[in-house]
DSSP file (Angstrom, degrees, kcal/mol; ACC not computed):
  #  RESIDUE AA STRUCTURE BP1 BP2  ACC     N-H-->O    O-->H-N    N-H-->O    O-->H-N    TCO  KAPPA ALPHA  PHI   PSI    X-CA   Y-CA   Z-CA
    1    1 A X              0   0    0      0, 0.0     2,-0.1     0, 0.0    37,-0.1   0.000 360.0 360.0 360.0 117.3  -71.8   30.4  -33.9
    2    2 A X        -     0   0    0     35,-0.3    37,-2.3     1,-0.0     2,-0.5  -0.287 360.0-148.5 -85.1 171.9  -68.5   29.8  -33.3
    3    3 A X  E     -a   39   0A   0     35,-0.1     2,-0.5    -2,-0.1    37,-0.2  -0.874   6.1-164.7-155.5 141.1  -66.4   28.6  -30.0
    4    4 A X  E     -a   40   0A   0     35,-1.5    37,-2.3    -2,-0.5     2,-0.5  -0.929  15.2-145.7-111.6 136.3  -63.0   29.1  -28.5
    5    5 A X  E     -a   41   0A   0     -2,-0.5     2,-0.6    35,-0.2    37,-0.2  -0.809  14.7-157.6 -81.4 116.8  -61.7   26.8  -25.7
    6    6 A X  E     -a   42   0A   0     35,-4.0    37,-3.4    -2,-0.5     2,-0.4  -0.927  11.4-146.8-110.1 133.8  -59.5   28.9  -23.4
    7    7 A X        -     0   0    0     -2,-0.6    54,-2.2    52,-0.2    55,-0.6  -0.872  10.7-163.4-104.4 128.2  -57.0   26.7  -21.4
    8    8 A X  E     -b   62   0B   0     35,-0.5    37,-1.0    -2,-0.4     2,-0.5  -0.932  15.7-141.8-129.6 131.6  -55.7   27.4  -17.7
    9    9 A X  E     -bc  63  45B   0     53,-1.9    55,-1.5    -2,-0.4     2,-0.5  -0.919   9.2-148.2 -97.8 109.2  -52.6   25.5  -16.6
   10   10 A X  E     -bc  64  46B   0     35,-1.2    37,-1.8    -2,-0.5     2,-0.5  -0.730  10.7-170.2  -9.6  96.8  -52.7   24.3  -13.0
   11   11 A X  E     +b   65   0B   0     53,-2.1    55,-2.3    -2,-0.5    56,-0.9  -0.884  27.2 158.0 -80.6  74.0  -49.3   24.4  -11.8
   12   12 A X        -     0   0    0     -2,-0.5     2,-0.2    35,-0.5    55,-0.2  -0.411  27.9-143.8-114.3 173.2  -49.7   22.5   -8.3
   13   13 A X        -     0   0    0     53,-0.2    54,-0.1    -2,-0.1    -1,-0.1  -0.097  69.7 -41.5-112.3-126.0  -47.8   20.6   -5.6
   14   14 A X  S    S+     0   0    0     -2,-0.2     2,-0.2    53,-0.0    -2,-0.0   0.457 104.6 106.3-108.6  -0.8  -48.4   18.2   -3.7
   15   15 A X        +     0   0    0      1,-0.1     4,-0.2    51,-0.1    -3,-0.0  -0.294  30.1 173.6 -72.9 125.8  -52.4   19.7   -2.8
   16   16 A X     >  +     0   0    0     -2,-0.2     4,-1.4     2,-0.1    -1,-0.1   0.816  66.2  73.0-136.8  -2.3  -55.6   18.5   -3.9
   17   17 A X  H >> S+     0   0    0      2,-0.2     4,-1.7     3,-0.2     3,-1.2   0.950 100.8  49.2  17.9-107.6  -58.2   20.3   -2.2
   18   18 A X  H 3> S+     0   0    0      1,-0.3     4,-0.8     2,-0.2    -1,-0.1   0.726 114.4  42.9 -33.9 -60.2  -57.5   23.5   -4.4
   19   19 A X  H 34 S+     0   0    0      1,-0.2     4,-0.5    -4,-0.2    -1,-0.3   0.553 108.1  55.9 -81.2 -27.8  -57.5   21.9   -7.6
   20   20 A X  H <X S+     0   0    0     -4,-1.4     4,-1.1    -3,-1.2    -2,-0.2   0.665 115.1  37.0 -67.1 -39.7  -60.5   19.5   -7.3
   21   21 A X  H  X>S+     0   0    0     -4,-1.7     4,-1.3     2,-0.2     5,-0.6   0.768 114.5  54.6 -89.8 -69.2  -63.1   22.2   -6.4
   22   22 A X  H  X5S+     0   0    0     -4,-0.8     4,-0.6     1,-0.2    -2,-0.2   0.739 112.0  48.7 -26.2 -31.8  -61.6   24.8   -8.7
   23   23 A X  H  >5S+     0   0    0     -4,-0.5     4,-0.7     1,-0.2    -1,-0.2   0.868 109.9  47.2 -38.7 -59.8  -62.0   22.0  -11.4
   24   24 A X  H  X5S+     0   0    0     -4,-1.1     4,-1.7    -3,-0.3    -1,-0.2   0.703 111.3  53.1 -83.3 -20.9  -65.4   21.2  -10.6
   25   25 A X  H  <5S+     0   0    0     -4,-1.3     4,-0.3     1,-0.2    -1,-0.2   0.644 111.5  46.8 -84.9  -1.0  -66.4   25.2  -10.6
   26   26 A X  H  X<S+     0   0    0     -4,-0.6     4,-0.8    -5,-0.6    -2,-0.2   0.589 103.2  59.9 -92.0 -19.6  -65.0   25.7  -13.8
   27   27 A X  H >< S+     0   0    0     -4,-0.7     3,-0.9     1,-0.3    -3,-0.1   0.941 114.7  43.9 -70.5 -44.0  -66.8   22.4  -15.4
   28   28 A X  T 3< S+     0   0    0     -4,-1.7    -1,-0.3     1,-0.2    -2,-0.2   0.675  92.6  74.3 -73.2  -2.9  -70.1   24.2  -14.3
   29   29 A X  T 34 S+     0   0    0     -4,-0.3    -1,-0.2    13,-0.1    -2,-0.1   0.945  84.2 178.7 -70.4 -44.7  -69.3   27.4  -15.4
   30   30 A X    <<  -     0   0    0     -3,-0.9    10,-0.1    -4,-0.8    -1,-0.1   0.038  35.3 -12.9  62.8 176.1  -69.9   26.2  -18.8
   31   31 A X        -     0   0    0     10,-0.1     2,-0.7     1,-0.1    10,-0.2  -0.195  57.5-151.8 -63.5 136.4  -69.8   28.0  -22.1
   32   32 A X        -     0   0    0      8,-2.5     2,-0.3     6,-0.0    -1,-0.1  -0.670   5.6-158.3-101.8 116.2  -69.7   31.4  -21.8
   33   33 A X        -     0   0    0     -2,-0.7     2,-0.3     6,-0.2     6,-0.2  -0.613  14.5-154.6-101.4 165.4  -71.3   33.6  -25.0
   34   34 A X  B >>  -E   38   0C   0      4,-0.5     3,-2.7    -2,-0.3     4,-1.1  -0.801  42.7 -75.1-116.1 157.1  -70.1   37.7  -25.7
   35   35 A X  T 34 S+     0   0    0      1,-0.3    -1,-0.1    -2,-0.3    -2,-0.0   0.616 129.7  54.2  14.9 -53.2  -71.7   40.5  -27.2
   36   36 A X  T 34 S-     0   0    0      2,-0.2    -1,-0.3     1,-0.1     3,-0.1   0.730 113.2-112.1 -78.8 -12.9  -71.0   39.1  -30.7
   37   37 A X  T <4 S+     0   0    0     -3,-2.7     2,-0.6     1,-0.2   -35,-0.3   0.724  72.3 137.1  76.5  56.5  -72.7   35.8  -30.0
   38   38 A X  B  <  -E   34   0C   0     -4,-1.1    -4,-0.5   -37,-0.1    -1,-0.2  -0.946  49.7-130.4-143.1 129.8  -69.3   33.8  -30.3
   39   39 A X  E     -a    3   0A   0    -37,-2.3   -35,-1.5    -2,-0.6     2,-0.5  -0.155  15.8-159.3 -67.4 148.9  -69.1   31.1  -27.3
   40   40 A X  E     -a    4   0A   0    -37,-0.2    -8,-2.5   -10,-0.1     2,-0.3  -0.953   2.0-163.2-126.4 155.6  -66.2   30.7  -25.2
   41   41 A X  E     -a    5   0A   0    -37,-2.3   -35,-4.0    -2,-0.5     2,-0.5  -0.991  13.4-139.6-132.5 141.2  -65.5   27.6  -23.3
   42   42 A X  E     -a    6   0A   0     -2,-0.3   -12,-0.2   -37,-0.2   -35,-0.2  -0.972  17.7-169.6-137.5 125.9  -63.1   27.5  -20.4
   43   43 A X        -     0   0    0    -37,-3.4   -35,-0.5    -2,-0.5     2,-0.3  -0.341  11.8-165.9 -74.0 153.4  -60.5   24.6  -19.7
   44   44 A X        -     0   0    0    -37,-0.1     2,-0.4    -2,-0.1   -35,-0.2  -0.924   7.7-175.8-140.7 172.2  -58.2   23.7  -16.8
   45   45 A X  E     -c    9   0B   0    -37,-1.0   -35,-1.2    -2,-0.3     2,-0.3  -0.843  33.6-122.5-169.4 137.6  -55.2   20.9  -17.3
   46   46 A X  E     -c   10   0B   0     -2,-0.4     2,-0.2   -37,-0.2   -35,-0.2  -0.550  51.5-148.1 -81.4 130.9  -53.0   19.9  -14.1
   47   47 A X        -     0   0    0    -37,-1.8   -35,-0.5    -2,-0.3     2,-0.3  -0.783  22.6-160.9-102.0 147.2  -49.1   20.9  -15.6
   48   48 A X        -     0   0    0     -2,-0.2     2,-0.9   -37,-0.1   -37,-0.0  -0.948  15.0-137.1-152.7-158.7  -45.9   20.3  -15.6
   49   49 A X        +     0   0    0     -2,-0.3    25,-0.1     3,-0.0     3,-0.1  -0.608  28.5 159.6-109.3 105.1  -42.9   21.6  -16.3
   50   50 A X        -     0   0    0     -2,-0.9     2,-0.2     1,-0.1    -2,-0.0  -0.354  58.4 -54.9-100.0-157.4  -40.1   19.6  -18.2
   51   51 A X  S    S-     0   0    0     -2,-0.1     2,-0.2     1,-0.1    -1,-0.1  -0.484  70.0-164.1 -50.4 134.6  -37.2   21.0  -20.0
   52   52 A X        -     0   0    0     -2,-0.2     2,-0.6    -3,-0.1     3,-0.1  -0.678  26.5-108.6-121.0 152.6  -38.1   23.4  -22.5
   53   53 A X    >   -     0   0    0     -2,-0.2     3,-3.3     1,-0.2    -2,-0.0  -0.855  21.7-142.2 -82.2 116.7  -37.5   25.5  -25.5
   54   54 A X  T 3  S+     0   0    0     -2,-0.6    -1,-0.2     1,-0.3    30,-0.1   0.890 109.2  44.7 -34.9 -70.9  -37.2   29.2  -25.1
   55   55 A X  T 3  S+     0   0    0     -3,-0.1    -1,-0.3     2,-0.0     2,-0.1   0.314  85.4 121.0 -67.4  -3.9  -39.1   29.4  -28.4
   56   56 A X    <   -     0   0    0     -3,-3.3     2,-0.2     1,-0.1    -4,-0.0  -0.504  64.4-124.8 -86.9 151.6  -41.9   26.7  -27.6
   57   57 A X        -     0   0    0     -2,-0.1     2,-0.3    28,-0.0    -4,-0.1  -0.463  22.3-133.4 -59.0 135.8  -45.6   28.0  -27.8
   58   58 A X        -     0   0    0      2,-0.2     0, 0.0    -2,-0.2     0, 0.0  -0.797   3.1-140.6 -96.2 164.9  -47.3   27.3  -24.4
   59   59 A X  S    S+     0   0    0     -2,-0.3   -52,-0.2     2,-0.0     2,-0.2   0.165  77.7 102.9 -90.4   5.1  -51.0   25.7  -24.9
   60   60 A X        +     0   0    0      1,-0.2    -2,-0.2   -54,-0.1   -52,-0.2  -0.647  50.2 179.8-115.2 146.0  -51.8   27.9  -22.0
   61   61 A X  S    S+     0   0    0    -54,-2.2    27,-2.7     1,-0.3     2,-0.3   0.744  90.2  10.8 -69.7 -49.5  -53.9   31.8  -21.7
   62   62 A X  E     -bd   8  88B   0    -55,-0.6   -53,-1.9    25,-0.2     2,-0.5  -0.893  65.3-160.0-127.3 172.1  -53.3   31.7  -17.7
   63   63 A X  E     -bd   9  89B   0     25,-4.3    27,-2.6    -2,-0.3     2,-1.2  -0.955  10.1-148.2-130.1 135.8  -51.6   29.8  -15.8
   64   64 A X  E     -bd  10  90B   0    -55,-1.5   -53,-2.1    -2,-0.5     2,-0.5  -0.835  20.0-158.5 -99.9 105.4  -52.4   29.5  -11.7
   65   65 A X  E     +b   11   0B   0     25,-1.5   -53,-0.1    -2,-1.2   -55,-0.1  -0.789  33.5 154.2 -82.5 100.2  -48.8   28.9  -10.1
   66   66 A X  S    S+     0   0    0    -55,-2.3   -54,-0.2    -2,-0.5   -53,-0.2   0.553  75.4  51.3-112.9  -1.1  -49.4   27.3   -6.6
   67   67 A X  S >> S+     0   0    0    -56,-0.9     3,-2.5   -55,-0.2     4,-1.3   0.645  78.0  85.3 -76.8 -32.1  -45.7   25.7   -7.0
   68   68 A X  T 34 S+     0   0    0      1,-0.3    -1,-0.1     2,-0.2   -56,-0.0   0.317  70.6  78.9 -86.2  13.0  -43.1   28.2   -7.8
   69   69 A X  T 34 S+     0   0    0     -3,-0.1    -1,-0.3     1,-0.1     3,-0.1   0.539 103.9  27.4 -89.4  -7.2  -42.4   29.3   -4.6
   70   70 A X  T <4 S+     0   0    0     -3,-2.5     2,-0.8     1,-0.3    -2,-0.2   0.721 114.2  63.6-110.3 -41.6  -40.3   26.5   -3.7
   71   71 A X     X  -     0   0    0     -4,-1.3     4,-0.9     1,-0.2    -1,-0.3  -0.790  58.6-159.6-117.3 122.1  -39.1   25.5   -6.5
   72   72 A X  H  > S+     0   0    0     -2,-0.8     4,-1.0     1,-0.2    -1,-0.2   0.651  85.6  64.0 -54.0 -48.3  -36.7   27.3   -9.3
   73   73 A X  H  > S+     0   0    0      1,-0.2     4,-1.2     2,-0.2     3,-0.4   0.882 107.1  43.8 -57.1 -81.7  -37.3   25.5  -12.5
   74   74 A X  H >> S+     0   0    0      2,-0.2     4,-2.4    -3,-0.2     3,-2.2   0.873 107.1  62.5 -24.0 -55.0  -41.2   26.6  -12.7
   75   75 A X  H >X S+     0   0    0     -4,-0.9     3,-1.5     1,-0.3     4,-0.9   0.683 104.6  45.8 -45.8 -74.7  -40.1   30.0  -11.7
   76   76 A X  H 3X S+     0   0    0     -4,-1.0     4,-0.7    -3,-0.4    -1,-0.3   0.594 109.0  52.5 -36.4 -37.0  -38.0   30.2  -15.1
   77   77 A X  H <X S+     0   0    0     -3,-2.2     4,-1.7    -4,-1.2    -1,-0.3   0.891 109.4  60.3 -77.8 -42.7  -40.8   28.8  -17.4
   78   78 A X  H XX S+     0   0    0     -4,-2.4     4,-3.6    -3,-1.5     3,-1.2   0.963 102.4  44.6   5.2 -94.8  -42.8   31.7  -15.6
   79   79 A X  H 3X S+     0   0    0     -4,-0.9     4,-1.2     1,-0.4    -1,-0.2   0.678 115.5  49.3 -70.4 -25.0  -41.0   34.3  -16.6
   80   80 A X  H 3X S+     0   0    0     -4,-0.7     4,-1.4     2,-0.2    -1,-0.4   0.922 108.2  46.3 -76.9 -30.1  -40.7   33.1  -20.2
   81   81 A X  H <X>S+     0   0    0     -4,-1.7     4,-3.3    -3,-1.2     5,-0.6   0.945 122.5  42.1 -91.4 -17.3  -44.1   32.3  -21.2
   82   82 A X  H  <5S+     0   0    0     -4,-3.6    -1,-0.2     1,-0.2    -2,-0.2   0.811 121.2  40.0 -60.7 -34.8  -45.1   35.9  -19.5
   83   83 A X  H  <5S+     0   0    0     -4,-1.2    -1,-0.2    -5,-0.2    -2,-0.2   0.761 133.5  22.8-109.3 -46.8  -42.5   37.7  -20.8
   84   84 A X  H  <5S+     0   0    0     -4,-1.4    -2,-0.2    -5,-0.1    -3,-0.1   0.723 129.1  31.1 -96.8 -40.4  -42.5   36.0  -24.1
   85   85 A X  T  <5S-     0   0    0     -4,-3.3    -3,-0.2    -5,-0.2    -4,-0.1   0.096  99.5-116.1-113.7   4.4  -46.1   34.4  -25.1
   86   86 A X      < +     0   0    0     -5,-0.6     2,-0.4    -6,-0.2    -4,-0.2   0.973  54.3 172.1  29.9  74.8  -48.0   37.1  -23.1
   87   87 A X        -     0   0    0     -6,-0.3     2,-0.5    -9,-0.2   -25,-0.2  -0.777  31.4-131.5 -95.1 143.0  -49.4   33.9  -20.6
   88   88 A X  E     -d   62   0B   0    -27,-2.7   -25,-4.3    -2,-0.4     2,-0.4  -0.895  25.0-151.2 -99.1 137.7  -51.1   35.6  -17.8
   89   89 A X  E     -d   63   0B   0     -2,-0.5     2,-0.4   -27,-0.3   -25,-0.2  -0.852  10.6-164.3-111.6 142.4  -50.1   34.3  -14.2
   90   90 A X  E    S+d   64   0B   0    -27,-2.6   -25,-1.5    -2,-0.4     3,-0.1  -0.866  75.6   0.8 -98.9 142.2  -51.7   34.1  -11.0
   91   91 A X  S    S+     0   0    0     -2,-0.4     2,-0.3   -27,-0.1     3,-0.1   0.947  92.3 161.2  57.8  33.9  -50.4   33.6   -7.6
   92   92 A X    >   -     0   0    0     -3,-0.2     3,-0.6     1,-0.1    -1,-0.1  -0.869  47.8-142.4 -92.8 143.8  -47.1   33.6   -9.4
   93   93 A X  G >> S+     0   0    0     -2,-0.3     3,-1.8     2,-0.2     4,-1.8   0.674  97.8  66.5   2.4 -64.9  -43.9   34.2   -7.5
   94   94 A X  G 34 S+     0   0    0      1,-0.3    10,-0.5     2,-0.2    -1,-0.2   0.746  98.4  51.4 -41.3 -36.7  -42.5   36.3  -10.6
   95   95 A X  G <4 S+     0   0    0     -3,-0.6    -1,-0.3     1,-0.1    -2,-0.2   0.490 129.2  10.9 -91.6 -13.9  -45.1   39.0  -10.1
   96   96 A X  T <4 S+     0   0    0     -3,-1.8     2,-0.5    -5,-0.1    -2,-0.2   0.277  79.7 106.5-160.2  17.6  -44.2   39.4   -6.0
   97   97 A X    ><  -     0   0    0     -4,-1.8     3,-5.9     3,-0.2    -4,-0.0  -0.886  65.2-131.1-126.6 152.7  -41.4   38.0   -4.4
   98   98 A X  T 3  S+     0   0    0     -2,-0.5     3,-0.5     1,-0.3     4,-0.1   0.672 100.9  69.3 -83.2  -2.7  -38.7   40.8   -3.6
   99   99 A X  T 3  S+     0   0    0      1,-0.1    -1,-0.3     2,-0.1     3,-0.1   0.673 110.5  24.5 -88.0  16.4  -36.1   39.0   -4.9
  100  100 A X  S <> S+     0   0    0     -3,-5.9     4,-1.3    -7,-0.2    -3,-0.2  -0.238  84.1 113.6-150.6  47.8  -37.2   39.2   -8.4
  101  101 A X  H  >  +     0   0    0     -3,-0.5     4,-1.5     2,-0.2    -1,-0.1   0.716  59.3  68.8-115.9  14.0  -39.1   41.9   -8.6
  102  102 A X  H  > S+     0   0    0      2,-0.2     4,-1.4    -4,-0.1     5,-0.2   0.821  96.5  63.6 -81.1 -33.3  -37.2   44.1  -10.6
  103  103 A X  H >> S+     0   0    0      1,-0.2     4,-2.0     2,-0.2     3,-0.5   0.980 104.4  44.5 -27.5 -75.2  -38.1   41.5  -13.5
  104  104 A X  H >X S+     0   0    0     -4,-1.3     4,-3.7   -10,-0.5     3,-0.8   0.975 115.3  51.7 -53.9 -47.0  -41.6   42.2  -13.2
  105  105 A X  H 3X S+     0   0    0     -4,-1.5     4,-1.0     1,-0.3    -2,-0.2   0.946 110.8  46.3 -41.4 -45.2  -40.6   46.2  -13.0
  106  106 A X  H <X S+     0   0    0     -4,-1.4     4,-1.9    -3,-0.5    -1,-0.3   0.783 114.7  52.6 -80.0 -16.4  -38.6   46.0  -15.9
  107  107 A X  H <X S+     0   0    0     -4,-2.0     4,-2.3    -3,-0.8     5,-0.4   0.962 115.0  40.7 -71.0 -57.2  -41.9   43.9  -17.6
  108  108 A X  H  <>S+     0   0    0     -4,-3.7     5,-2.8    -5,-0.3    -1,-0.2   0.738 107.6  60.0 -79.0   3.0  -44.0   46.2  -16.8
  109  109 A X  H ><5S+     0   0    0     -4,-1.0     3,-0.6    -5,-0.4    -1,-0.2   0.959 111.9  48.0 -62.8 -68.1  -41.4   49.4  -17.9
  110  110 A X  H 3<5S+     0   0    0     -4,-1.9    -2,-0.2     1,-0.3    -1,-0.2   0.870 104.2  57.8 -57.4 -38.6  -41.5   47.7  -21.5
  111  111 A X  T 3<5S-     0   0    0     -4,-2.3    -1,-0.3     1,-0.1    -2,-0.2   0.616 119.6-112.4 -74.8   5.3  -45.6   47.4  -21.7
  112  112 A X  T < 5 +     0   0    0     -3,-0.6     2,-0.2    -5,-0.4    -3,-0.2   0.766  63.9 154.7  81.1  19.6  -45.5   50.8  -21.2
  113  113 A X      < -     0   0    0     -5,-2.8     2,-1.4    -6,-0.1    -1,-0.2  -0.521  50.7-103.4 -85.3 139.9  -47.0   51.2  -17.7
  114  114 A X        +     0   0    0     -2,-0.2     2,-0.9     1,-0.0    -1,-0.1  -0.406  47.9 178.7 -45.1  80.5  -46.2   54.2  -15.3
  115  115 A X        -     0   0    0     -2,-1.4     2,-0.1   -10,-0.1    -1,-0.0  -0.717  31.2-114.3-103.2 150.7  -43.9   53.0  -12.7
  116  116 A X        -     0   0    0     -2,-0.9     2,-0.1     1,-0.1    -2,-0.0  -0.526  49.7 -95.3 -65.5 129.0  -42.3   54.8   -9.9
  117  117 A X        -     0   0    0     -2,-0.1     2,-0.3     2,-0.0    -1,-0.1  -0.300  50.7-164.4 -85.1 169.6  -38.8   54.9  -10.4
  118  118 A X        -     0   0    0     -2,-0.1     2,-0.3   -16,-0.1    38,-0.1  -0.895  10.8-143.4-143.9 129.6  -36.9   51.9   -8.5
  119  119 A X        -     0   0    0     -2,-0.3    38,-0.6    36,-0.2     2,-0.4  -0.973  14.3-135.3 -51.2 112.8  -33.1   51.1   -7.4
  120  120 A X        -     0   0    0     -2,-0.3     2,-0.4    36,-0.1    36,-0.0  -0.463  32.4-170.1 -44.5 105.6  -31.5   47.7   -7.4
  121  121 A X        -     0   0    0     -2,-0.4     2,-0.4     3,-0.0     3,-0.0  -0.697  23.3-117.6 -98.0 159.1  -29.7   47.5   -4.2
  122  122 A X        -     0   0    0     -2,-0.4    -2,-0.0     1,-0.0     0, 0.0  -0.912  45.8 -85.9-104.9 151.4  -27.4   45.1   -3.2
  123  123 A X        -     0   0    0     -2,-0.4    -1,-0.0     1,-0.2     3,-0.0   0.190  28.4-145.0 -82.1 156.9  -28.3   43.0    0.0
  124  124 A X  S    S+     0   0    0      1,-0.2    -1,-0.2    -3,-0.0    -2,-0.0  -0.060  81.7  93.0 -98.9  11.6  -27.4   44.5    3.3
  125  125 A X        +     0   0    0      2,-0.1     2,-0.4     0, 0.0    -1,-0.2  -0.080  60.4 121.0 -99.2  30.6  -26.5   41.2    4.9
  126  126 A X        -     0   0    0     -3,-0.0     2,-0.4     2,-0.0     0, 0.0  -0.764  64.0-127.9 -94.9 150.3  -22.6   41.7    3.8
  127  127 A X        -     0   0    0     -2,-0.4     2,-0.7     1,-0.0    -2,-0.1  -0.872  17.1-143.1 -99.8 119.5  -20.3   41.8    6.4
  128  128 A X        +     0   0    0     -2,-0.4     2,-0.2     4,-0.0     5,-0.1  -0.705  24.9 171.2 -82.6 101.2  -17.8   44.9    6.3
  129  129 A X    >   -     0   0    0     -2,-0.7     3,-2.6     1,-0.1     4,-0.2  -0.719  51.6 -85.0-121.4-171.4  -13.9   44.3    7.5
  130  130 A X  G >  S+     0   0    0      1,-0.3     3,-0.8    -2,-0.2     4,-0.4   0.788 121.2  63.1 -82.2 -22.2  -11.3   46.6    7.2
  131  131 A X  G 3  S+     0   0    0      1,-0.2    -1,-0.3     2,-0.1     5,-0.1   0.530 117.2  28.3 -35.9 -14.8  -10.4   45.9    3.9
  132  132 A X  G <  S+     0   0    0     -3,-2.6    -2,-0.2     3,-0.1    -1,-0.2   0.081  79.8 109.4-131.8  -2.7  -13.5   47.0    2.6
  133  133 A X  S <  S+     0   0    0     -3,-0.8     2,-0.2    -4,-0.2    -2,-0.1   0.959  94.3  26.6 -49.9 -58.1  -14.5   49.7    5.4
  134  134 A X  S    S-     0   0    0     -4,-0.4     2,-0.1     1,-0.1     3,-0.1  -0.771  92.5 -97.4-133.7 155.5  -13.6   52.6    2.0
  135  135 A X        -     0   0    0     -2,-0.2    -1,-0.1     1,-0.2    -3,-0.1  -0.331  49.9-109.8 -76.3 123.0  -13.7   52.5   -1.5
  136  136 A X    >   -     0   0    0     -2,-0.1     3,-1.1     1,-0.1     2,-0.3  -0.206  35.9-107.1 -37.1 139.4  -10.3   51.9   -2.8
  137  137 A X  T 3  S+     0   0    0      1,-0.2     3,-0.1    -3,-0.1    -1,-0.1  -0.668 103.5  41.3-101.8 173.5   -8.9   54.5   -4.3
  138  138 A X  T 3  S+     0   0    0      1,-0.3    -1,-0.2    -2,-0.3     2,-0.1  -0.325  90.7 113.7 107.3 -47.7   -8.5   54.5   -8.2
  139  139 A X    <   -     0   0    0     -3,-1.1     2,-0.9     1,-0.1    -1,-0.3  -0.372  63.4-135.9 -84.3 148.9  -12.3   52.9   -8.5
  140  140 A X        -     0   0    0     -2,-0.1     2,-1.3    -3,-0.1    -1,-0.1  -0.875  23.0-120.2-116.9  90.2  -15.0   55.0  -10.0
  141  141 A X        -     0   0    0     -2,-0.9     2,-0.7     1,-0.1    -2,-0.0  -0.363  16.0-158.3 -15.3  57.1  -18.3   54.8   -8.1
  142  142 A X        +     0   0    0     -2,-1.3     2,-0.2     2,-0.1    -1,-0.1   0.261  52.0 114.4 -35.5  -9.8  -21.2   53.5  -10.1
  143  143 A X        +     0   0    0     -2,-0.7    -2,-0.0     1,-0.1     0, 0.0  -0.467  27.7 167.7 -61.6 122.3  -24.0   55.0   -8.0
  144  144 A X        +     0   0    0     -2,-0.2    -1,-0.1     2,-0.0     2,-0.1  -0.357  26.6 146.0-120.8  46.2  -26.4   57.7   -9.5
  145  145 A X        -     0   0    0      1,-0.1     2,-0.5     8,-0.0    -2,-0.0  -0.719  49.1-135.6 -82.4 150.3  -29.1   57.4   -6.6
  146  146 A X        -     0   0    0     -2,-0.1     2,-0.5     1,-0.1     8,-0.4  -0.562  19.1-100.6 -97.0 149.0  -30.0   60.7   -6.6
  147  147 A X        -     0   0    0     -2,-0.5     6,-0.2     6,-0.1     5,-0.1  -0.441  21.7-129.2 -65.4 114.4  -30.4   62.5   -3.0
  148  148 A X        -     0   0    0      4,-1.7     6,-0.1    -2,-0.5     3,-0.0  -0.030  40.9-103.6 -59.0-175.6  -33.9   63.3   -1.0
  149  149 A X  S    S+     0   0    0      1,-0.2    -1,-0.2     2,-0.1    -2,-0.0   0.527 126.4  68.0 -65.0 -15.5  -33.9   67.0   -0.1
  150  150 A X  S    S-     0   0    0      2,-0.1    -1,-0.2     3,-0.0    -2,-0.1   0.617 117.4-119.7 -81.1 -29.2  -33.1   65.9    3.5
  151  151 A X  S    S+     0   0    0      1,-0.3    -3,-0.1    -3,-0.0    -2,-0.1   0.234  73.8 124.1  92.9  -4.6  -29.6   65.0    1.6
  152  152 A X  S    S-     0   0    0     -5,-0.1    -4,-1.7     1,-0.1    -1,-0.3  -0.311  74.9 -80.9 -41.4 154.6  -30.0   61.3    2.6
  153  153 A X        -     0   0    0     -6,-0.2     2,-0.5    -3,-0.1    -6,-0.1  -0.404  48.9-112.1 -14.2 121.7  -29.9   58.4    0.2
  154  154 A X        -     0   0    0     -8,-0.4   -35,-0.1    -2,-0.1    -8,-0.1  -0.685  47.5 -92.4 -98.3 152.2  -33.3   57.8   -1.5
  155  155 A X        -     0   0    0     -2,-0.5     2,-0.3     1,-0.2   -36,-0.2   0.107  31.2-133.9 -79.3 142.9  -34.8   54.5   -0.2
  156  156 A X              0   0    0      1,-0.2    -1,-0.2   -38,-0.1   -36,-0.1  -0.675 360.0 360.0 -85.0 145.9  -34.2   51.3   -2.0
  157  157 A X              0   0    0    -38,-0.6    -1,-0.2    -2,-0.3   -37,-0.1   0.303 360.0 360.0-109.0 360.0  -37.4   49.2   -2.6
């Protein structure tokens, strides 16, 4: 009978709680056997992230992100090993926060999932003076949002 160690990277801050009982329900879980009779064994290892190679293998299947909401550098190692190494993430930042979730759109575009289709806008917190009130003229409009039936703009998400 053979047996696979699957490893889940703990990405934490400053918490230990979270990571001490999750540890300890995963020690008991113990090896898990499938259909075929072939064992699986399930890992956890506390991470972190130092500078990296684009090209480096992670040791990881999932990785459980409780950090990358403050801080940028995980977020970027994220989005590579998911993007790159097919790492699956939890609680990740990458998968739900609205400024980067057209990255995940465009991830899931490429696996070949049925999304609704989406416009980038750009943020509405610009300030409008009179220089800027109308499009110069000369400049060529880059917009194709297309128009509800109501003839409005259709809504950016």
């Amino acid at each position: 009978m053979t047996e696979t160690t699957h490893l889940i990277g703990l990405l934490l801050g400053t918490e230990e709680d979270w990571p001490r009982a999750f540890e300890t329900l995963v020690a008991r879980l113990g090896p898990i056997t499938d259909a075929s009779g072939h064992r699986h064994r399930i890992a956890t290892e506390r991470m972190t992230i130092e500078p990296f190679d684009l090209r480096d293998r992670p040791a990881y299947e999932l990785v459980i992100d409780r950090l990358a909401y403050w801080y940028y550098h995980p977020r970027e190692w994220l989005k590579k090993v998911a993007l790159m190494n097919d790492v699956y993430l939890l609680n990740s930042p990458f998968t739900f926060q609205s400024m980067e979730k057209h990255a995940a759109y465009c991830a899931m575009i490429r696996l070949g999932l049925k999304v609704p289709r989406r416009y980038w806008c750009r943020t509405r917190t610009h300030r409008t003076t009179r220089a800027f009130s109308t499009r110069r003229r000369g400049t060529t409009a880059i917009s194709t949002w297309p128009k509800s039936p109501s003839g409005s703009a259709t809504r950016c998400l």
